[in-house]
C-alpha positions in Angstrom: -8.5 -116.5 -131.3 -10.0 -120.1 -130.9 -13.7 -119.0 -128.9 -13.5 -122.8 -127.6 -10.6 -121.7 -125.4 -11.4 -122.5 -121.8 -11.1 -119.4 -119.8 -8.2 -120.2 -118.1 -6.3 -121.0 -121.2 -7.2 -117.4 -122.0 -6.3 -116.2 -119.2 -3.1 -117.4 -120.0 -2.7 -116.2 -123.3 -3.5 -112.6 -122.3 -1.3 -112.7 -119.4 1.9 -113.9 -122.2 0.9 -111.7 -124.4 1.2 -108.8 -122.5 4.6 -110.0 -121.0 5.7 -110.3 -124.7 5.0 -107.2 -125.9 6.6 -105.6 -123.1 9.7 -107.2 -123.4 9.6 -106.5 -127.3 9.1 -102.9 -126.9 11.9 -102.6 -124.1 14.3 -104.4 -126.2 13.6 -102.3 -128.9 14.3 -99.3 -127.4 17.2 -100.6 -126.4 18.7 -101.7 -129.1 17.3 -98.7 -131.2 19.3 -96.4 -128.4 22.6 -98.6 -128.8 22.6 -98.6 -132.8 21.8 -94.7 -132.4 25.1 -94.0 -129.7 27.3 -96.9 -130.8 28.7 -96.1 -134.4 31.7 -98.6 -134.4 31.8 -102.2 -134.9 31.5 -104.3 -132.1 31.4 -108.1 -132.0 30.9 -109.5 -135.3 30.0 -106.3 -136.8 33.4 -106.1 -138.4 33.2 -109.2 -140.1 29.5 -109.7 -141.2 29.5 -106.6 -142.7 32.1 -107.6 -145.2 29.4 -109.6 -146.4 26.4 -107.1 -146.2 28.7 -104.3 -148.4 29.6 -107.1 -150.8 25.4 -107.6 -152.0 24.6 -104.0 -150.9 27.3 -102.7 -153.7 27.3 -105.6 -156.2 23.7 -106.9 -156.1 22.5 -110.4 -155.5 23.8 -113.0 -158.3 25.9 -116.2 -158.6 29.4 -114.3 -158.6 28.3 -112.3 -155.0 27.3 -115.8 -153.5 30.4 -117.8 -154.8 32.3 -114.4 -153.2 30.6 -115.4 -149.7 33.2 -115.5 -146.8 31.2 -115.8 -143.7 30.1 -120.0 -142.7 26.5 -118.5 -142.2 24.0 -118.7 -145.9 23.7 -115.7 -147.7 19.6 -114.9 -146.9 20.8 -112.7 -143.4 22.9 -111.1 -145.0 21.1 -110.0 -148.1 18.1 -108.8 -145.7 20.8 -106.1 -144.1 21.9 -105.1 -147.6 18.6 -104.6 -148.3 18.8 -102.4 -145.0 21.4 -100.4 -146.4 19.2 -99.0 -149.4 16.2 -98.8 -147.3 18.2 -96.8 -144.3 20.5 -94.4 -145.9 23.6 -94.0 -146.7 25.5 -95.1 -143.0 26.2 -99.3 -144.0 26.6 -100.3 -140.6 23.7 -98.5 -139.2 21.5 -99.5 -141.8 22.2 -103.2 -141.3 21.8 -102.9 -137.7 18.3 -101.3 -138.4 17.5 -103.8 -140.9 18.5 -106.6 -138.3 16.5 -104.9 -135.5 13.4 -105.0 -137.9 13.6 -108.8 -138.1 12.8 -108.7 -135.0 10.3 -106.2 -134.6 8.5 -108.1 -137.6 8.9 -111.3 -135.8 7.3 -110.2 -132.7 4.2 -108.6 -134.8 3.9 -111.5 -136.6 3.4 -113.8 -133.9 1.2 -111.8 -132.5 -1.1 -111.5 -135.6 -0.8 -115.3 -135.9 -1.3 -115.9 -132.4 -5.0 -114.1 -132.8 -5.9 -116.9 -135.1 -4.2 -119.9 -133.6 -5.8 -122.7 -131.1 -2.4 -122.2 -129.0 -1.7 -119.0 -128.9 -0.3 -119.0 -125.4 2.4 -121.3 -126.7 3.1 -118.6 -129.3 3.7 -116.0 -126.8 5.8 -118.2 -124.7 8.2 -118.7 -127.2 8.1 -115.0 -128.8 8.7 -114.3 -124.5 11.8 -116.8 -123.9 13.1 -116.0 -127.3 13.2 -112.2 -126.7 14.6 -112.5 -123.3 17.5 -115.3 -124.7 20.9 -113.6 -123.2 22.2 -113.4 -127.4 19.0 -111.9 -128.2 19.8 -107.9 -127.6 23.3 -108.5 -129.7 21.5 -110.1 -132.4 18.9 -107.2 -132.4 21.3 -104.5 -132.5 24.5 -105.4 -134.3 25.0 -107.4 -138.0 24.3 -110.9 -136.9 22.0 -113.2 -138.8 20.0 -114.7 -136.3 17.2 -112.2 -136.8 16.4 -112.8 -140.3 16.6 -116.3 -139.7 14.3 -116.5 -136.5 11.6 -114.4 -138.7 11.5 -116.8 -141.7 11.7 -120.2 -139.5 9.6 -119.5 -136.5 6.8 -117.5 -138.5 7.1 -120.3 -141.7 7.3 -122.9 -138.8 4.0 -122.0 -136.7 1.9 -121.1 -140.3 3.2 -124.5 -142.0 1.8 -126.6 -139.1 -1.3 -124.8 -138.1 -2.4 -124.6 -142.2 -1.2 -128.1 -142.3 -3.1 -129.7 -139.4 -6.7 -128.2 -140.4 -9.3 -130.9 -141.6 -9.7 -129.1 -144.6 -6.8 -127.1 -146.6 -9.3 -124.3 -148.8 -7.5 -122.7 -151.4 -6.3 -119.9 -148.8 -4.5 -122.7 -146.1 -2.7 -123.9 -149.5 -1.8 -120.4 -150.1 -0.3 -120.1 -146.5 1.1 -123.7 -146.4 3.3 -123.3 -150.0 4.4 -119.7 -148.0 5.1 -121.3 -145.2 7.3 -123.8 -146.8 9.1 -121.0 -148.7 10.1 -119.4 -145.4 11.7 -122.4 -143.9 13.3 -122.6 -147.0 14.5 -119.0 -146.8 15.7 -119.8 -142.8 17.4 -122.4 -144.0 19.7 -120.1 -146.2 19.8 -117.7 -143.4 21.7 -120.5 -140.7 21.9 -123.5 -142.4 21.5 -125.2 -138.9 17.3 -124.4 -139.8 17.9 -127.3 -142.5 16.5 -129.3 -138.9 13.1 -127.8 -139.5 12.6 -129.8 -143.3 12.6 -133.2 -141.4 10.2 -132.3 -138.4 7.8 -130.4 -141.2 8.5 -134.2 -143.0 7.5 -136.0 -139.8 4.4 -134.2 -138.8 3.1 -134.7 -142.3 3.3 -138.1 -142.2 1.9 -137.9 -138.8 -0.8 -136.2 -140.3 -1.4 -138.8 -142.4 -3.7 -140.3 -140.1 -6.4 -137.9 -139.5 -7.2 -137.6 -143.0 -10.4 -139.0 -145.0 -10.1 -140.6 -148.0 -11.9 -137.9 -149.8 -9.4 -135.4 -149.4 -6.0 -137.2 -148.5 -5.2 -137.0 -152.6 -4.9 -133.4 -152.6 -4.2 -133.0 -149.1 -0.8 -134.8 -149.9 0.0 -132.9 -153.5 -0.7 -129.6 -151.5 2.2 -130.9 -148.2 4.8 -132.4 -150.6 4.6 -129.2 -153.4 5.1 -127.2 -150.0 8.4 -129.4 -148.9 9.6 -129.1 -151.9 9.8 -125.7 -151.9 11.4 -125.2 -148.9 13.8 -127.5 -149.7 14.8 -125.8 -153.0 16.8 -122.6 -151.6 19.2 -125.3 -149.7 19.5 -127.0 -152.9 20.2 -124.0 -154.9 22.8 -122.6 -152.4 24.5 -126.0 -152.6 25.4 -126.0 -156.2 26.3 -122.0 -156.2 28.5 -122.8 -153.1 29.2 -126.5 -154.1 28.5 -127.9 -150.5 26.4 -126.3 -147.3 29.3 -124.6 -146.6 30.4 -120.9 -148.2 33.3 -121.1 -150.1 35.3 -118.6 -147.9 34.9 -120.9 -144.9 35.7 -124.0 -146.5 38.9 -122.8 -147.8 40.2 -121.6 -145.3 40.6 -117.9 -146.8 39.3 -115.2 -144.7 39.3 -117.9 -141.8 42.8 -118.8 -141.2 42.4 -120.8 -138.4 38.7 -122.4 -138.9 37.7 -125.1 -141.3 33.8 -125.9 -142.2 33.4 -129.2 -143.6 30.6 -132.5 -143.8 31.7 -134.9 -141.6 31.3 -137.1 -138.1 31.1 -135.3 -135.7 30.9 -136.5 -131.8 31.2 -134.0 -129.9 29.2 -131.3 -131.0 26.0 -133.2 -130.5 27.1 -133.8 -126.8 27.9 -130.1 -126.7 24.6 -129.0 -127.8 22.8 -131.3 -125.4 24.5 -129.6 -122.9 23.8 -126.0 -123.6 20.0 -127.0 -124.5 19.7 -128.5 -120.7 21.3 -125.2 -119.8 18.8 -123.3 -121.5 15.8 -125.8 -120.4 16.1 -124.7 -116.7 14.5 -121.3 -117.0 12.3 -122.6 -119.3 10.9 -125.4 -117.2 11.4 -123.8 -113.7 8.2 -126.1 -111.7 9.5 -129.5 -113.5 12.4 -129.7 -111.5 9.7 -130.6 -107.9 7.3 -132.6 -110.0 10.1 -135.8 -110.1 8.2 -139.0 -108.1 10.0 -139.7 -104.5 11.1 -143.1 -106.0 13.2 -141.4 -108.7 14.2 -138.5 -106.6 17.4 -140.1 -105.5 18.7 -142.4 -108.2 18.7 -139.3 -110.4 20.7 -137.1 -107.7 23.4 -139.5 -107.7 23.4 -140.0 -111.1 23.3 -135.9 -111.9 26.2 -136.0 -108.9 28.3 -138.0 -111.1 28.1 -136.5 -114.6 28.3 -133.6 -113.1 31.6 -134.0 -111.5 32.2 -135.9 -115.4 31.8 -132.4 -116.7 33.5 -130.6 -114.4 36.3 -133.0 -115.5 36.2 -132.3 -119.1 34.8 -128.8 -118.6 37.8 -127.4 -121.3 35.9 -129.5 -123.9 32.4 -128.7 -123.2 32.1 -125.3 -122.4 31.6 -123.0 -125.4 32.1 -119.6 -126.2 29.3 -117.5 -124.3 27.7 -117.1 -120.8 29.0 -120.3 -119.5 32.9 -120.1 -120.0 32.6 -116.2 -118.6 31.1 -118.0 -115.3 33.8 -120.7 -115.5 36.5 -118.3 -116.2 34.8 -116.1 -113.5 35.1 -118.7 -110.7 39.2 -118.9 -111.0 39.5 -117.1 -108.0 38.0 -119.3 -105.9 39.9 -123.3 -105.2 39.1 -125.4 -107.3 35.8 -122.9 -108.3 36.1 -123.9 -112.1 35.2 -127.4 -111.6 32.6 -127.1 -109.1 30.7 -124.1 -110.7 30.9 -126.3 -113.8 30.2 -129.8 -111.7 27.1 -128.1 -109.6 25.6 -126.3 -112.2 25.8 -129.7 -114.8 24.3 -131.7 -111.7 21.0 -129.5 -111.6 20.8 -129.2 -115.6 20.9 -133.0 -115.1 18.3 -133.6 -112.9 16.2 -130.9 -114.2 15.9 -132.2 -117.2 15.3 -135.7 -116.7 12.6 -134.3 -114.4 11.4 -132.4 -117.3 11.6 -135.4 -119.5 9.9 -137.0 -116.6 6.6 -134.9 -116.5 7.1 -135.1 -120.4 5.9 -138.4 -120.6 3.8 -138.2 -118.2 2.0 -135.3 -120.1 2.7 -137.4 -123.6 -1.0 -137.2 -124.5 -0.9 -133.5 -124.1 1.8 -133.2 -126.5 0.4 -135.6 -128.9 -2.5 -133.3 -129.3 -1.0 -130.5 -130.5 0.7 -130.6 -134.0 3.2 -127.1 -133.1 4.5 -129.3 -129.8 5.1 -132.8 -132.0 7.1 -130.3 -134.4 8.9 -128.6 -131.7 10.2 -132.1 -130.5 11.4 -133.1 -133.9 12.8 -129.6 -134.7 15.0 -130.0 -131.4 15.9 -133.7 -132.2 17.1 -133.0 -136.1 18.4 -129.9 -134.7 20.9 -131.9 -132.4 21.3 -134.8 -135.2 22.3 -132.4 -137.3 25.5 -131.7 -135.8 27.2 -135.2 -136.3 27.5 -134.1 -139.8 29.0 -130.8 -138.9 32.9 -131.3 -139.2 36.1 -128.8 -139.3 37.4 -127.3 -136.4 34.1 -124.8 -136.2 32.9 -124.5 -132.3 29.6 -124.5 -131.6 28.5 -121.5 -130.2 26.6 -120.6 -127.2 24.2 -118.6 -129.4 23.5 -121.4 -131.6 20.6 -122.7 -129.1 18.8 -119.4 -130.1 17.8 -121.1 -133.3 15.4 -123.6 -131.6 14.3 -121.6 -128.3 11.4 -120.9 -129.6 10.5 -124.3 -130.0 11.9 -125.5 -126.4 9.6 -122.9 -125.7 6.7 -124.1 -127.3 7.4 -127.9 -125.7 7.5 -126.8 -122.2 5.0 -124.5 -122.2 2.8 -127.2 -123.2 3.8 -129.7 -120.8 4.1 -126.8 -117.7 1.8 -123.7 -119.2 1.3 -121.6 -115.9 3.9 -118.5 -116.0 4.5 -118.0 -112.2 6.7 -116.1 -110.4 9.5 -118.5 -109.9 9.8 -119.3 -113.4 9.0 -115.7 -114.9 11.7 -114.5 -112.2 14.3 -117.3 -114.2 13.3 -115.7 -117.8 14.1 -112.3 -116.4 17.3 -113.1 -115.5 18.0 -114.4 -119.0 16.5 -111.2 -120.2 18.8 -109.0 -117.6 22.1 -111.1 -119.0 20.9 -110.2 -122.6 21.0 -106.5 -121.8 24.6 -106.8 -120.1 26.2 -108.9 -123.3 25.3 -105.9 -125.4 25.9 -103.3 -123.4 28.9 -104.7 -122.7 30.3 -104.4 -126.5 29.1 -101.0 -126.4 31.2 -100.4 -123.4 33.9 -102.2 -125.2 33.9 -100.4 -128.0 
């Protein structure tokens, strides 16, 4: 750890840390206990697993790819076949231990990295909201990709910019910078959604730009674009085996009968994301939603008021699968409780988050200062871009925003870094809804 740290910034740290690894070792247990009771498929065990037999039984080669069924890349997927050899002879329980590991490496990783980082409190907020994320315990214990994923993008994310930003790459930051750079690349072929991290890396580099001498700005560049390239060349080669960012299973419609994967505009996915990342944004950024000016205080009311009784409006539309349509759908009892569970509930995201984007600026400086928050905000931005291009009839899934919490993490921790009771008490009910969605398949099942 940085020994320039002021003591309250250590203070801080420690205090995250501690949370994190607590919550890591719970949810481990956990999901260790429902991989160990529950022996049936729950969720999408039954379909991802087709996948994970497929490169468990015939290897990893062009004719197992082109064979690919599920919309998601191949890299997840070959990590839980690798789970299958490694954990016996039980398929499904050895891909759920192979997911679970993700994890558990994810969580060590960070905090090794963390030791050696200027920001590790930021690190251990985001390893914290990303643990307690209500997909998280189903993606820990069952065959779902997000694991994998998380591991290579997050860990390859944080090394990339931290080697990156130092004013002078030795021969060990090049090392970690190319490795970093193969990881996104790897999380990119784990949810092609990641692809969102090459263009942030891209903009930070450029940002970079500026603080280097001319002495070493030759090699400095070589070393950044050599490292880009090679994240970029696993999305490359997974579009000519698949002939497109989309497997071929999903694009034709084969296993899929009633969803289509395509490239292609897109409005109302973006939208849809906005939404579910202002969702997500409230626990994150608890204290910013009494830090608005008095002057702003009620021209935002009215105008959170009124998309929220928009949404309410088109709440069919805008609500997808997850947490949010089981509270709509819960509220039926109640007249006219769909819309205003849905109208209320858009009104606060609203003015929580332009209260957020409020102190934001205000704290732009801040930001601007630290190269991991500058990524973050491009990472979230590409991330959201990115669905324009996203066309079919695919929805986008609540659990999608799990891709980038570590990064909304990371950007409002730096703008709002003290972990009080309010806002831990927010996190923790995120964390108890992660616990019910999984035990709730088990139950299920």
């Amino acid at each position: 750890m940085d020994q320039n740290l002021i003591p309250a910034a250590k203070g801080t740290a420690r205090r995250h840390r501690r949370i994190a690894i607590a919550v890591l070792i719970l949810n481990a247990l956990s999901a260790a206990l429902f991989i160990n009771t529950v022996r049936s498929p729950v969720y999408d065990d039954s379909r991802n697993i087709l996948d994970v037999h497929r490169y468990a039984v015939e290897g990893v080669n062009l004719a197992s790819i082109r064979e690919h069924i599920n919309p998601t890349g191949p890299g997840s997927f070959i990590w839980m076949a690798a789970g299958v050899h490694l954990f016996g002879n039980d398929e499904l329980r050895g891909a759920r231990a192979a997911a679970l590991l993700s994890w558990l490496l994810l969580g060590g990783g960070i905090v090794v990295v963390a030791r050696y980082s200027d920001s590790p409190d930021l690190l251990y907020a985001a390893l914290l909201a990303t643990l307690l994320f209500p997909h998280t315990m189903t993606a820990s214990a069952t065959v779902m990709t997000e694991g994998p994923a998380l591991l290579f993008g997050v860990l390859g994310a944080i090394v990339w910019v931290a080697c990156v930003s130092l004013a002078r790459m030795t021969l060990r930051a090049t090392g970690f910078v190319l490795l970093g750079g193969a990881s996104m690349g790897l999380a990119v072929i784990c949810r092609q959604y990641y692809v969102a991290l090459l263009p942030a890396a891209a903009i930070v580099a450029v940002w970079r730009l500026r603080t280097r001498t001319e002495e070493n700005l030759r090699p400095w560049t070589l070393k950044v674009i050599a490292s880009l390239c090679i994240a970029a060349t696993p999305a490359l080669l997974l579009v000519l085996a698949w002939k497109g960012l989309a497997s071929p299973g999903m694009a034709n419609g084969a296993f899929f009968k009633h969803w289509r994967a395509s490239v292609g505009l897109n409005l109302s996915r973006p939208l849809i994301s906005i939404f579910e990342i202002a969702f997500y944004l409230i626990p994150l950024t608890f204290p910013a939603i009494f830090r608005l000016r008095s002057r702003l205080r009620w021209p935002t009311l009215i105008c959170a008021m009124a998309l929220g009784a928009t949404a309410g409006y088109f709440r069919s539309s805008l609500l997808p699968p997850g947490p949010l349509r089981s509270l709509d759908k819960a509220a039926r009892f109640l007249p006219h409780g769909e819309f205003a569970v849905v109208a209320i509930l858009t009104a606060v995201m609203v003015y929580n988050a332009a209260a957020f984007l409020f102190v934001l600026w205000k704290e732009r400086d801040c930001v601007i200062a630290s190269p991991l928050a500058v990524f973050s905000m491009f990472a979230i931005l590409a991330f959201v871009l990115e669905q324009l291009g996203i066309g079919g009839n695919l929805p986008f899934y609540d659990r999608y925003v799990l891709q980038i919490i570590p990064f909304l993490a990371i950007l409002a921790f730096r703008v709002l870094p003290d972990l009080g009771a309010a806002r831990l008490s927010a996190l923790g009910l995120m964390g108890i809804a992660s616990q019910v969605l999984l035990w709730r398949h088990a139950f299920a099942s």
